[in-house]
N, CA, C and O atoms as a printed pandas DataFrame, in Angstrom:
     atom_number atom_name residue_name chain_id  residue_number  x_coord  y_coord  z_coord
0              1         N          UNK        A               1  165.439  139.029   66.289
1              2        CA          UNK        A               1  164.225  138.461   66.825
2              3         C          UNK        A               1  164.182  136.949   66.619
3              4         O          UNK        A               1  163.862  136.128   67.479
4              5         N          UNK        A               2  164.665  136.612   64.964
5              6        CA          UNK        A               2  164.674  134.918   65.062
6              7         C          UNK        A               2  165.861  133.989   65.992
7              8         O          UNK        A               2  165.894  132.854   66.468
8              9         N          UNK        A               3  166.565  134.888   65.956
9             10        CA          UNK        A               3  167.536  134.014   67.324
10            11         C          UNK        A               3  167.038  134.288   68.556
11            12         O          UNK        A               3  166.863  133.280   69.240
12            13         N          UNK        A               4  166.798  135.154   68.983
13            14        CA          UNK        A               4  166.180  135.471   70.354
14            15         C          UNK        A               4  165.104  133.915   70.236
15            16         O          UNK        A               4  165.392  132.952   70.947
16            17         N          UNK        A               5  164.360  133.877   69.643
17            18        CA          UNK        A               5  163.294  133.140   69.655
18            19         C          UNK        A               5  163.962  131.183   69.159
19            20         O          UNK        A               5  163.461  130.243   69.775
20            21         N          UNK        A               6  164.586  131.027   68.525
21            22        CA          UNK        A               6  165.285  130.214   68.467
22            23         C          UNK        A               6  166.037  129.637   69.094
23            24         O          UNK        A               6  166.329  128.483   68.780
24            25         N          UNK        A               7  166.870  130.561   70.721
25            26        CA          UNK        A               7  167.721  130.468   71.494
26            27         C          UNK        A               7  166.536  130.194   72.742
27            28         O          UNK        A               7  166.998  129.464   73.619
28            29         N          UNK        A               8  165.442  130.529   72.934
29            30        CA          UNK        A               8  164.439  130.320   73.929
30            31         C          UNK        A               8  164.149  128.825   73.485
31            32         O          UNK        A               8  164.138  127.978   74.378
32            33         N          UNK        A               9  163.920  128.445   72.217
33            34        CA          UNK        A               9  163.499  127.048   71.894
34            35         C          UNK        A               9  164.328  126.258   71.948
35            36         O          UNK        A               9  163.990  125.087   71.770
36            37         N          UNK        A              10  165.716  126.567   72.210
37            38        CA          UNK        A              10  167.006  125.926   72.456
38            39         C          UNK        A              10  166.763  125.849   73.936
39            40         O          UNK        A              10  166.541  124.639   73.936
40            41         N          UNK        A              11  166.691  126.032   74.618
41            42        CA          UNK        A              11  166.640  126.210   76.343
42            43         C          UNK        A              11  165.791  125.214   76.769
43            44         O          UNK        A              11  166.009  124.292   77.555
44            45         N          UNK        A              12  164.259  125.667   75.827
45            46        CA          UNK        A              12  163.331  124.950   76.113
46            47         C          UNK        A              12  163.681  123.269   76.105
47            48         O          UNK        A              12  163.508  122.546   77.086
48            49         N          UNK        A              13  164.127  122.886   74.995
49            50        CA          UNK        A              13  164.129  121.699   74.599
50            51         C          UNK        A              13  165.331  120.955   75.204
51            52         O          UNK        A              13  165.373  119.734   75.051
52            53         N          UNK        A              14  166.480  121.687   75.994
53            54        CA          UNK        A              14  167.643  121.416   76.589
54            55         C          UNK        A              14  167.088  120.849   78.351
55            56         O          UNK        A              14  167.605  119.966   79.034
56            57         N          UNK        A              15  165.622  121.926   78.762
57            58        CA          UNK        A              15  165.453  121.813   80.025
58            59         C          UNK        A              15  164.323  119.760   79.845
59            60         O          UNK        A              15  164.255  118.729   80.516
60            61         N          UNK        A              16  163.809  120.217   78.718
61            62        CA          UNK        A              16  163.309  118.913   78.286
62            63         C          UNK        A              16  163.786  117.484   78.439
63            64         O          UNK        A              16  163.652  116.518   79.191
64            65         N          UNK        A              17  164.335  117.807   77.467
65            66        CA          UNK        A              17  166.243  116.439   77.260
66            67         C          UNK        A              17  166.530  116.081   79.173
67            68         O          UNK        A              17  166.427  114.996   79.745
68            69         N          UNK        A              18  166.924  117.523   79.797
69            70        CA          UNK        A              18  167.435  117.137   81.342
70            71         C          UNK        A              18  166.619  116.851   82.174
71            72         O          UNK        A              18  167.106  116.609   83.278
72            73         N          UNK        A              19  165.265  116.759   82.069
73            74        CA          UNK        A              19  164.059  116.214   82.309
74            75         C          UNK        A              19  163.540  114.578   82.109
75            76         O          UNK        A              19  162.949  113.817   82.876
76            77         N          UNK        A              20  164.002  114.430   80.842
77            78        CA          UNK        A              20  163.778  113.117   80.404
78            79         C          UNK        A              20  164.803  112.407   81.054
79            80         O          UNK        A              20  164.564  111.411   81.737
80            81         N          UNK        A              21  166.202  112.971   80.838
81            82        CA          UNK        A              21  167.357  112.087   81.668
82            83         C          UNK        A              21  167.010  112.061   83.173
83            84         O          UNK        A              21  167.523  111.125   83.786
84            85         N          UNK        A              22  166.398  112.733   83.739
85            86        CA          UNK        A              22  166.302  112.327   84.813
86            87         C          UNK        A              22  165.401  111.505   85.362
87            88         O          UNK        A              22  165.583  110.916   86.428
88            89         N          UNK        A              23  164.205  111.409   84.540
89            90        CA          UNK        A              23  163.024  110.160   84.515
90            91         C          UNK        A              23  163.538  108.719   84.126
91            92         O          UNK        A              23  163.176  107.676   84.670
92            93         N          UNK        A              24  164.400  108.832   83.142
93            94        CA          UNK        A              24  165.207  107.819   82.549
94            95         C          UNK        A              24  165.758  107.068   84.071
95            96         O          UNK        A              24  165.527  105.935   84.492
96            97         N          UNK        A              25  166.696  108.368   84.778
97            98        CA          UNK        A              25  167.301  107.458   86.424
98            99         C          UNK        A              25  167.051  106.821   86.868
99           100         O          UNK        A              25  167.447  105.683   87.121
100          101         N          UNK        A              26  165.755  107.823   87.255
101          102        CA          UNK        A              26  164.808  107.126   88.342
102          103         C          UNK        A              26  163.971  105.817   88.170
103          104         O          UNK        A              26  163.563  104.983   88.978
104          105         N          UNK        A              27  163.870  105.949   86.824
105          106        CA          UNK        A              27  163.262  104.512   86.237
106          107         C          UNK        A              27  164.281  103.283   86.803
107          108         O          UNK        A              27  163.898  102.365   87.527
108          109         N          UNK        A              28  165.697  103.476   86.301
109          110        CA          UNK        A              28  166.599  102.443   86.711
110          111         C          UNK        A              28  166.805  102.038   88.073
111          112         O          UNK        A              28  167.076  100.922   88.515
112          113         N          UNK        A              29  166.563  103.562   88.897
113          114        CA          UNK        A              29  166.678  103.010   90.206
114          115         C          UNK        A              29  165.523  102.304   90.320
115          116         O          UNK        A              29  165.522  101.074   90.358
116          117         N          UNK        A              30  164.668  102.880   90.370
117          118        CA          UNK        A              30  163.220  101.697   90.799
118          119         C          UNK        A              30  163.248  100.753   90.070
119          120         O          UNK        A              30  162.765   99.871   90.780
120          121         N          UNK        A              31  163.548  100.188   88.859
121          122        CA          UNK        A              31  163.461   99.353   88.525
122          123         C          UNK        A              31  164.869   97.884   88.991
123          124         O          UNK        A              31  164.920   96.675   88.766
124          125         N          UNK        A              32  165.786   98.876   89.702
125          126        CA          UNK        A              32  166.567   97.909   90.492
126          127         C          UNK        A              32  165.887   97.535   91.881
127          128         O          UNK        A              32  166.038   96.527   92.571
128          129         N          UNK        A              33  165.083   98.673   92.080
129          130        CA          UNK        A              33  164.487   98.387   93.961
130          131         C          UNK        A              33  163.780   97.028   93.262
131          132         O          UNK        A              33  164.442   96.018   93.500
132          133         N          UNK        A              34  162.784   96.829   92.589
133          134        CA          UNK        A              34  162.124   96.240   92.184
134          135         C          UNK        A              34  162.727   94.889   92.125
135          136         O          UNK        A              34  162.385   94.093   93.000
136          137         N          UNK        A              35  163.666   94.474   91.124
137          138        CA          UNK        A              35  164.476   93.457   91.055
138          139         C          UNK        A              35  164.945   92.859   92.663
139          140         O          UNK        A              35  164.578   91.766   93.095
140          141         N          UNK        A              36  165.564   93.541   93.192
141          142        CA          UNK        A              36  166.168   93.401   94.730
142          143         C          UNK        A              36  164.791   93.121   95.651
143          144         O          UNK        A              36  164.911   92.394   96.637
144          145         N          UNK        A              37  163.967   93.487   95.444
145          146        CA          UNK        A              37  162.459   92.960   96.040
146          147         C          UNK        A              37  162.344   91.763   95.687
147          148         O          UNK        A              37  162.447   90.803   96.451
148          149         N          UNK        A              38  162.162   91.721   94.727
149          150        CA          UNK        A              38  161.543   90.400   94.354
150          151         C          UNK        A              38  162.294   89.155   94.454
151          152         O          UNK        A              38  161.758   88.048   94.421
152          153         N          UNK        A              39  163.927   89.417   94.615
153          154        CA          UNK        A              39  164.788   88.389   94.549
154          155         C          UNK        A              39  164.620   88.278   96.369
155          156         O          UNK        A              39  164.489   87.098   96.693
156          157         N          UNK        A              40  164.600   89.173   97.494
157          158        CA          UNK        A              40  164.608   88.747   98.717
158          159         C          UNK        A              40  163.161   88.496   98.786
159          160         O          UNK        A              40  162.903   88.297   99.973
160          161         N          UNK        A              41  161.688   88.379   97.798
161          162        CA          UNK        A              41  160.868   87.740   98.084
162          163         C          UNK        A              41  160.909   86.069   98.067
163          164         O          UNK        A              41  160.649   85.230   98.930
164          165         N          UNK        A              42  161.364   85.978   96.657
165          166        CA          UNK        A              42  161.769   84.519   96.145
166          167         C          UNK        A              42  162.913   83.870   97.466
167          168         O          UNK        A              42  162.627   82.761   97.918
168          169         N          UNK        A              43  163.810   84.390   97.870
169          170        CA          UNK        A              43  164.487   84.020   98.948
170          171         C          UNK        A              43  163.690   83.603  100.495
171          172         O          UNK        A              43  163.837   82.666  101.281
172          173         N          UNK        A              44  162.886   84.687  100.467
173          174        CA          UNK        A              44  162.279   84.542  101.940
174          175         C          UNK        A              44  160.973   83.601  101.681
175          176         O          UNK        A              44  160.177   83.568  102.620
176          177         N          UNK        A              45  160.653   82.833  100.525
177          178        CA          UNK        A              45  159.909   82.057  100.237
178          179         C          UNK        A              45  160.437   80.748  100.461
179          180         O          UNK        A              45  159.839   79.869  101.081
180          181         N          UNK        A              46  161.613   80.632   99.926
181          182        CA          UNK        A              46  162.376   79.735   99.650
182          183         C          UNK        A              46  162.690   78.976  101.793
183          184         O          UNK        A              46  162.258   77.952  102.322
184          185         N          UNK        A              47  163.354   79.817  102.214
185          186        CA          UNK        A              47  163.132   80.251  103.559
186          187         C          UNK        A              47  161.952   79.060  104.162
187          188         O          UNK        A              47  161.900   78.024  104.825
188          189         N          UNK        A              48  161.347   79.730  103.640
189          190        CA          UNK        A              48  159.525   79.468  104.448
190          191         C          UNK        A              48  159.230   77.997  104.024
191          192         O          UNK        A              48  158.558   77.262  104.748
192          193         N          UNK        A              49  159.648   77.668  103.067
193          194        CA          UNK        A              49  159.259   76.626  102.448
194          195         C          UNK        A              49  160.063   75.331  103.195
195          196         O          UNK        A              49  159.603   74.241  103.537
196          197         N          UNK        A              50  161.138   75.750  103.290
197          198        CA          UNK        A              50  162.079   74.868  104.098
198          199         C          UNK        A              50  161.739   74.857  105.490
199          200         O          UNK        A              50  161.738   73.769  106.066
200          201         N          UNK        A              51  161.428   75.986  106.170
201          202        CA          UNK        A              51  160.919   75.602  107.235
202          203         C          UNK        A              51  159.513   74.855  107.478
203          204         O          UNK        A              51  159.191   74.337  108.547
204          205         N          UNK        A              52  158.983   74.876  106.688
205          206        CA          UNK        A              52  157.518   74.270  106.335
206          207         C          UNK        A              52  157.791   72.930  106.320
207          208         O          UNK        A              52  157.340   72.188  107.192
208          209         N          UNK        A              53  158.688   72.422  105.157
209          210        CA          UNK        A              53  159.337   71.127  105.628
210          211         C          UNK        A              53  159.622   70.496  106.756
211          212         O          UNK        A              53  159.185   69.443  107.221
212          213         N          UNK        A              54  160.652   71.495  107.270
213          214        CA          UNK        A              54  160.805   70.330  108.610
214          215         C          UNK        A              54  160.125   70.624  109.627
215          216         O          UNK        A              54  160.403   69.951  110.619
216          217         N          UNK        A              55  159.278   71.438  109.756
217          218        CA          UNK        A              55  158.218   71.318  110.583
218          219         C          UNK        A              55  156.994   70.035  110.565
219          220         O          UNK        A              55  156.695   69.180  111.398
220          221         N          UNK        A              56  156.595   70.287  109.523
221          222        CA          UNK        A              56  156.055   68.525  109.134
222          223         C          UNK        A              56  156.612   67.696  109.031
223          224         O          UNK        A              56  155.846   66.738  108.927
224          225         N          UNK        A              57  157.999   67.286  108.968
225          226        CA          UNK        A              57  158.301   66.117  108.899
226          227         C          UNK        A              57  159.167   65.826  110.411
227          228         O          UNK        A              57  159.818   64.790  110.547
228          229         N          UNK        A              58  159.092   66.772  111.406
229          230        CA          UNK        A              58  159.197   66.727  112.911
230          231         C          UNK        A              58  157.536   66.144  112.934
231          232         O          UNK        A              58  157.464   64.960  113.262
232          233         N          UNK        A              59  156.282   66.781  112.646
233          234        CA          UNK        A              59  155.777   65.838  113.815
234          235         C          UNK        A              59  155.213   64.431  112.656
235          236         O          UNK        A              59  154.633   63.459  113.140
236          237         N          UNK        A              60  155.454   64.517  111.343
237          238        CA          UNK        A              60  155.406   63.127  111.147
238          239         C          UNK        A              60  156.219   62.183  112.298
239          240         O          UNK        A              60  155.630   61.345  112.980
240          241         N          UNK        A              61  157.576   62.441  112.392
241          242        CA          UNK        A              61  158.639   61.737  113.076
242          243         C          UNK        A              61  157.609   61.770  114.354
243          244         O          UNK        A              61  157.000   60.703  114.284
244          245         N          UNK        A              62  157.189   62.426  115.362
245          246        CA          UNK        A              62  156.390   62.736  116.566
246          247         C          UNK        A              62  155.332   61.586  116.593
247          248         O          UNK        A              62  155.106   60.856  117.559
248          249         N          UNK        A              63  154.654   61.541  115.237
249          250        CA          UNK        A              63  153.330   61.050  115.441
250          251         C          UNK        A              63  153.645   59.131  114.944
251          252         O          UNK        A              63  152.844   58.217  115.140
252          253         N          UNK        A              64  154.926   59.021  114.339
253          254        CA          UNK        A              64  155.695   57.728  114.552
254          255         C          UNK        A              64  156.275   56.948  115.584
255          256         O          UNK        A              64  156.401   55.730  115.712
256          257         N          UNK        A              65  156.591   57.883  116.272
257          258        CA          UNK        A              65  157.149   57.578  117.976
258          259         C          UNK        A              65  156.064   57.332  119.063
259          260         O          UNK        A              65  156.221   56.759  120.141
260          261         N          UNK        A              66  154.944   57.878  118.559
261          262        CA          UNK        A              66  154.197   58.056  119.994
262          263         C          UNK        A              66  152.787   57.590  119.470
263          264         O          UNK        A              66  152.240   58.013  118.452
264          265         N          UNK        A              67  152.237   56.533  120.444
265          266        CA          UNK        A              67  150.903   56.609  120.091
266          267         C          UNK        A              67  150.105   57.202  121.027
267          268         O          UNK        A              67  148.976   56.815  120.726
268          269         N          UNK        A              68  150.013   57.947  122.032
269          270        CA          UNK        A              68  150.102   58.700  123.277
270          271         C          UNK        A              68  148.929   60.073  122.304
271          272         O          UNK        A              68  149.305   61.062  121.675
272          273         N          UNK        A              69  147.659   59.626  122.523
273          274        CA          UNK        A              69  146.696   60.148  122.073
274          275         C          UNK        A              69  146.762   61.952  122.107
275          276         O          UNK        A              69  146.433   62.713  121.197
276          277         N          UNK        A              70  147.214   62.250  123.253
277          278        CA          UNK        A              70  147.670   63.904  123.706
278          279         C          UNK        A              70  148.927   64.350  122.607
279          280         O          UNK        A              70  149.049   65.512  122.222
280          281         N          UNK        A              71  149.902   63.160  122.140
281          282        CA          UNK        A              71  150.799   63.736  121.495
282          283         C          UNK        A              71  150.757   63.478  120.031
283          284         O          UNK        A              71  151.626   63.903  119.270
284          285         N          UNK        A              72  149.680   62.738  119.630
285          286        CA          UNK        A              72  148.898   63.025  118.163
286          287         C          UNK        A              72  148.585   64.205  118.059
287          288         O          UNK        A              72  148.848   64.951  117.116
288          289         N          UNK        A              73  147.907   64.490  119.180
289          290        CA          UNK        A              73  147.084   66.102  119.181
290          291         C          UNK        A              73  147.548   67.016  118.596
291          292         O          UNK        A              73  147.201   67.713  117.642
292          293         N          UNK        A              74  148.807   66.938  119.587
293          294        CA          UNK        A              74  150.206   68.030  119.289
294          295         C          UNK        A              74  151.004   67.547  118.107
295          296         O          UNK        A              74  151.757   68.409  117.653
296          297         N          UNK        A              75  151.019   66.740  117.686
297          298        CA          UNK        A              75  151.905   66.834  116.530
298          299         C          UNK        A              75  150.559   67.087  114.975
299          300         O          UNK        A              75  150.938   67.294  113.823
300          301         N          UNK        A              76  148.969   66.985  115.416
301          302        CA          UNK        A              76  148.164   67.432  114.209
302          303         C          UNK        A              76  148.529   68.809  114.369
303          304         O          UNK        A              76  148.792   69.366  113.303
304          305         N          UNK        A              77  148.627   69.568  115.477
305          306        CA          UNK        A              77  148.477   71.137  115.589
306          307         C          UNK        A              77  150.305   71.758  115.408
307          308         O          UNK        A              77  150.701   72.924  115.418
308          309         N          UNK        A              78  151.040   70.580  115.266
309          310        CA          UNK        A              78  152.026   70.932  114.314
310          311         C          UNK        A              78  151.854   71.415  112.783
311          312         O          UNK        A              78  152.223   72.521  112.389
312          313         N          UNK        A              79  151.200   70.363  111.917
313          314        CA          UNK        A              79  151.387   69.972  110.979
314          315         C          UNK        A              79  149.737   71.437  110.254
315          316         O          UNK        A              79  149.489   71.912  109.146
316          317         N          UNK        A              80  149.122   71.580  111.560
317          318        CA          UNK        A              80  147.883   72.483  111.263
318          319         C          UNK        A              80  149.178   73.911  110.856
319          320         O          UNK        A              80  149.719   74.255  109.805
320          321         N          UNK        A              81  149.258   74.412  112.276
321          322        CA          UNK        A              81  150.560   75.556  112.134
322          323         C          UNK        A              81  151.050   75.821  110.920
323          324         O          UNK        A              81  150.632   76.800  110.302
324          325         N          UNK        A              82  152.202   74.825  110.291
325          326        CA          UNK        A              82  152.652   74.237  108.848
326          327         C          UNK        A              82  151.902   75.042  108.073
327          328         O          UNK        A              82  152.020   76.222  107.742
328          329         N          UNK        A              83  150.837   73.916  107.758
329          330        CA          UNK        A              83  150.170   74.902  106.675
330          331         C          UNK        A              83  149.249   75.938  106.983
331          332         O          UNK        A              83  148.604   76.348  106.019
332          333         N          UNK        A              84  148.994   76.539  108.243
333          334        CA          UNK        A              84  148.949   78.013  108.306
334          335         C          UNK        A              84  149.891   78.905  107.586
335          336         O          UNK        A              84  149.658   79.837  106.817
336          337         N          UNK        A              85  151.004   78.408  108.011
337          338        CA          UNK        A              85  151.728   79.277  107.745
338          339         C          UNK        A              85  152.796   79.271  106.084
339          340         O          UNK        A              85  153.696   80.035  105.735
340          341         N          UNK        A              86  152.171   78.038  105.368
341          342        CA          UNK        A              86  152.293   78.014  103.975
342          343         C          UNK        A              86  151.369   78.682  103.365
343          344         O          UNK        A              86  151.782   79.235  102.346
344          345         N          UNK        A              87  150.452   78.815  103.563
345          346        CA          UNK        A              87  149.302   79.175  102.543
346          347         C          UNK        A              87  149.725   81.031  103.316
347          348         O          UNK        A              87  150.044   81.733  102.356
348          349         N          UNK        A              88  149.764   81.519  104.097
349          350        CA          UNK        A              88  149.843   82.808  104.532
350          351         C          UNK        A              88  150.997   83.057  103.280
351          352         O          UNK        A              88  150.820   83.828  102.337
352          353         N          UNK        A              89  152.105   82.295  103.482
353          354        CA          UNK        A              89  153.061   82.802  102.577
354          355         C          UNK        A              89  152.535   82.756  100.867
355          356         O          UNK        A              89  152.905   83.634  100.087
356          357         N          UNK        A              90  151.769   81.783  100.498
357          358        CA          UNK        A              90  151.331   81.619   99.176
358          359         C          UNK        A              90  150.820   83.206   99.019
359          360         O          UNK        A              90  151.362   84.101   98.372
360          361         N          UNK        A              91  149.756   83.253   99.719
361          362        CA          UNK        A              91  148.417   84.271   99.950
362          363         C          UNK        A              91  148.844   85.565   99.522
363          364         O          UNK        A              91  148.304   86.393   98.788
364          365         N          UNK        A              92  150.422   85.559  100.420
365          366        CA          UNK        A              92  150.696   86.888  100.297
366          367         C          UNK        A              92  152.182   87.586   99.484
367          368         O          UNK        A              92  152.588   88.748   99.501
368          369         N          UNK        A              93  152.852   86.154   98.689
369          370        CA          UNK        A              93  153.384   86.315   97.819
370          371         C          UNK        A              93  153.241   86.557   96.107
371          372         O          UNK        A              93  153.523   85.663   95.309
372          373         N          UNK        A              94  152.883   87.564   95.800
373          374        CA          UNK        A              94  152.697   88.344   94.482
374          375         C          UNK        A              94  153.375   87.657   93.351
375          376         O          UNK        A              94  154.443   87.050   93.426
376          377         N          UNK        A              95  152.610   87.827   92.257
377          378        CA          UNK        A              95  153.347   86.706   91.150
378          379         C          UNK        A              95  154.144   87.850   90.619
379          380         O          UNK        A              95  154.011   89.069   90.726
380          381         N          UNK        A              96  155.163   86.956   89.910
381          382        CA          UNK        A              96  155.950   87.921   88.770
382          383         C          UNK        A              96  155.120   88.851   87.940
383          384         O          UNK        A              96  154.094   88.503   87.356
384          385         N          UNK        A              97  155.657   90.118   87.925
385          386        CA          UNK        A              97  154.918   91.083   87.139
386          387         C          UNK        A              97  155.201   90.243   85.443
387          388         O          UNK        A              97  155.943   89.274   85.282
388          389         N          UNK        A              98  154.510   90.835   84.502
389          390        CA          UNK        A              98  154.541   90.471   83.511
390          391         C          UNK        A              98  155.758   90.973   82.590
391          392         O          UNK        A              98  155.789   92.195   82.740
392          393         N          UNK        A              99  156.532   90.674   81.917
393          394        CA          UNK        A              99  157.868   90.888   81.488
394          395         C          UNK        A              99  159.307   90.516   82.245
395          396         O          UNK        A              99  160.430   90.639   81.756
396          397         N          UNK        A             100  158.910   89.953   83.774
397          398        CA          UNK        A             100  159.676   89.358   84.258
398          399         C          UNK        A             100  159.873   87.945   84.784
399          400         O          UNK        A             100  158.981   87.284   85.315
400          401         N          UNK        A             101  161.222   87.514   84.573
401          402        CA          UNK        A             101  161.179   86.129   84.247
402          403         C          UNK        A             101  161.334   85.676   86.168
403          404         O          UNK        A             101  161.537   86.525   87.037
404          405         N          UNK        A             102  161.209   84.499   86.373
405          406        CA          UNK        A             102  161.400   84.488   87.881
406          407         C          UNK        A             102  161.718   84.470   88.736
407          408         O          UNK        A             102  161.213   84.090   89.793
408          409         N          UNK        A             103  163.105   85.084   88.369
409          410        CA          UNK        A             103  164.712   85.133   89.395
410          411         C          UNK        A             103  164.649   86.746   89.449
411          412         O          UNK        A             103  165.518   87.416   90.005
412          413         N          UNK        A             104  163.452   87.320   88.769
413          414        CA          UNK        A             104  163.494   88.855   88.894
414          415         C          UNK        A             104  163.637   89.718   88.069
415          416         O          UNK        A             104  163.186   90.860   87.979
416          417         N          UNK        A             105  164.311   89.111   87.442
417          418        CA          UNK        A             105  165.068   89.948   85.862
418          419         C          UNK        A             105  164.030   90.279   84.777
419          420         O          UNK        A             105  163.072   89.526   84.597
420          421         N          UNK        A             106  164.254   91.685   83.867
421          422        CA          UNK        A             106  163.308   91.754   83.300
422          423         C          UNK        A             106  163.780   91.002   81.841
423          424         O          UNK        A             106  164.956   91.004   81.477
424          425         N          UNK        A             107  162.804   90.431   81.150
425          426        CA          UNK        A             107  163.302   90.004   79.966
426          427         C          UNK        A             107  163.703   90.163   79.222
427          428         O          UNK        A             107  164.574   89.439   78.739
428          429         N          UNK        A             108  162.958   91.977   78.374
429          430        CA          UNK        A             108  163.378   92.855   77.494
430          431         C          UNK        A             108  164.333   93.713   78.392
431          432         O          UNK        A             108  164.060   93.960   79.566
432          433         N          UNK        A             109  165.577   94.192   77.709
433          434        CA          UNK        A             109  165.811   95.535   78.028
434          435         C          UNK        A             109  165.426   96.647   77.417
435          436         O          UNK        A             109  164.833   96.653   76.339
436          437         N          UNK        A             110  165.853   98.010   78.303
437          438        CA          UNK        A             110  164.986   98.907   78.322
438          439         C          UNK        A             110  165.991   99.671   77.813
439          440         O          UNK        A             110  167.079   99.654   78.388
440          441         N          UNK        A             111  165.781  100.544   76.542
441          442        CA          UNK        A             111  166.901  101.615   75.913
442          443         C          UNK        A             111  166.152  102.862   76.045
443          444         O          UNK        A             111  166.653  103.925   75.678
């Protein structure tokens, strides 16, 4: 009877263990999706930012060339665009979660 019952608590605690290892995985995988997110966020920021640049500094160049009142216009509704479309990216880029440094990586590792 005490092995019968001993050999059930052996099972038990074996299906446990292969339970935990498998939460353990899945942690790593998501916690790589995670990393790989955040590094093609920082990228596609990076991206945006540069194009943000030379978008303003096209119609600076525009609004240097021309004093042509219609093409002020168009080069303010350049430079408007611009930062539409900086602040959209600010707005909707998420800060580093906490424990991660800002290339993505987490700081502590995880045993």
């Amino acid at each position: 009877m005490c092995i019968r019952l001993l050999r059930s608590i052996e099972r038990k605690l074996d299906r446990v263990i292969s339970l935990l290892e498998t939460i353990i995985e899945k942690e790593t995988i998501m916690s790589q999706a995670t990393d790989n997110l955040a590094a093609a966020v920082q990228r596609e920021t990076s991206v945006v930012s540069s194009v943000t640049a030379l978008i303003s500094g096209l119609a600076s160049q525009i609004k240097q060339t021309s004093a042509d009142p219609q093409v002020q216009a168009l080069a303010d509704q350049i430079n408007a665009n611009s930062d539409t479309l900086a602040n959209a990216v600010t707005a909707n880029t998420p800060a580093a979660p906490q424990g991660q440094a800002g290339d993505g990586q987490t700081s502590a590792t995880a045993g």
